[in-house]
N, C-alpha and C positions, 0 to 999 in steps of 0.2 A: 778757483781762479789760480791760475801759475804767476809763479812770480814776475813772469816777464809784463802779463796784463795788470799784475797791477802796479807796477812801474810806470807802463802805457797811460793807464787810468790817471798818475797824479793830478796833470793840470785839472782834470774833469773832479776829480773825488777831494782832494786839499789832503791829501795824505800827506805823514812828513817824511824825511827822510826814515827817518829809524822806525819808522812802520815797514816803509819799503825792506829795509833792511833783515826786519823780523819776517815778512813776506817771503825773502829770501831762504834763510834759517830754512821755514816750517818745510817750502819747496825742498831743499837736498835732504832735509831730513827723510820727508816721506819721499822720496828719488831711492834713499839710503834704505831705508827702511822697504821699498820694493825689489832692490838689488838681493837687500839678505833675505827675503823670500824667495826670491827664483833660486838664490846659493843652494837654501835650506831646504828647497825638493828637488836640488841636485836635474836643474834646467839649464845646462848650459848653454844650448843655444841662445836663452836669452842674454846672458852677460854681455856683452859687449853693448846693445842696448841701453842695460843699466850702467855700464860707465859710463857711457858717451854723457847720458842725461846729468848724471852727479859732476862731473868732470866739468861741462857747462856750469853749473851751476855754483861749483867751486870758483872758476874763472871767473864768472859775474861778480863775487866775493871779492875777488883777486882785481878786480877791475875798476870795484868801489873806494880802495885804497889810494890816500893822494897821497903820489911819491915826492909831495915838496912836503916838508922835510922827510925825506927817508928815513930816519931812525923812527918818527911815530909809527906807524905803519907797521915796520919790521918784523914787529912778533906775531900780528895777525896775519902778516904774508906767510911766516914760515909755516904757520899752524894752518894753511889754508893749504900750502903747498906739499906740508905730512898729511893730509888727507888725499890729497889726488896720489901720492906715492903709496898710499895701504889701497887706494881704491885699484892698483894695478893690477893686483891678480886676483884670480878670485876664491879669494878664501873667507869663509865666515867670520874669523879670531879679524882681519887686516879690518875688515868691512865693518866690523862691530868699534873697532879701535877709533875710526874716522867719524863713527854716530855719536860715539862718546865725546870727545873732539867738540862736535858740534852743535852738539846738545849744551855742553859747558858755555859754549859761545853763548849761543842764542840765551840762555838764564841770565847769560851776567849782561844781555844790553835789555832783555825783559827787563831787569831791575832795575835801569837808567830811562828806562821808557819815558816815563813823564817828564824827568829833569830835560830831555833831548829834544823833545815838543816844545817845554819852554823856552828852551834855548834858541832852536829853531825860528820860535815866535819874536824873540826878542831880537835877531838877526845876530847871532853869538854862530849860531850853524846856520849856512848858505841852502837854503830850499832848493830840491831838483825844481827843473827846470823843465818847460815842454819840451825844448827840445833832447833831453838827456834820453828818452826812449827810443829817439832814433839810432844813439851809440851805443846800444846793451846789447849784445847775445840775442840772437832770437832761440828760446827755448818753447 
């Protein structure tokens, strides 16, 4: 399933946000993780392909971000926006730098998993919304 369906899917499935989130993550990873395979047998017509896909999927990251108040956010925007900047060209060192990146990400909200579902439950985090899949990227 892409991330985007299962964003689509919440009303239907009761996913919480930070499932969606990790949904996310696994998506660019293996996006990232398909890019440095085409790099690594030296496919370049497929690259642009594989940015376009990771670059969406960076955005979608970039897009989950609430910019009231602007300083929380900040450091995941920048680290969201040094990934779409090593995903520019296509080099295996840039492309492996942004897996890294995102990989670190996704561990550290795997590790909040449960606390974020509680939270979520308790109305402490604000549940997507059916309508929130109409505003996402179609990837």
């Amino acid at each position: 399933m892409t991330p985007h369906q299962a964003y689509r899917r919440n009303a239907q499935s009761g996913w919480t946000r930070i499932e969606m989130l990790l949904a996310i993550y696994e998506g660019t990873i293996a996006a990232l993780d398909d890019g440095l395979d085409s790099l690594n047998r030296n496919q370049m017509s497929e690259y642009p392909a594989r940015q376009l896909r990771v670059s969406q999927l960076c955005l979608l990251l970039i897009s989950g971000i609430d910019p009231v108040p602007p300083e929380e956010g900040s450091n995941l925007r920048e680290l969201y926006v040094y990934c779409l900047d090593q995903i520019s060209q296509p080099d295996v060192n840039t492309w492996t730098n942004a897996r890294k990146v995102l990989v670190t990400l996704r561990e550290g909200f795997q590790g909040i998993r449960e606390q974020g579902i509680q939270l979520e439950a308790e109305g402490a985090i604000t549940p997507l919304t059916s309508s929130t899949s109409h505003t996402l990227l179609h990837v």
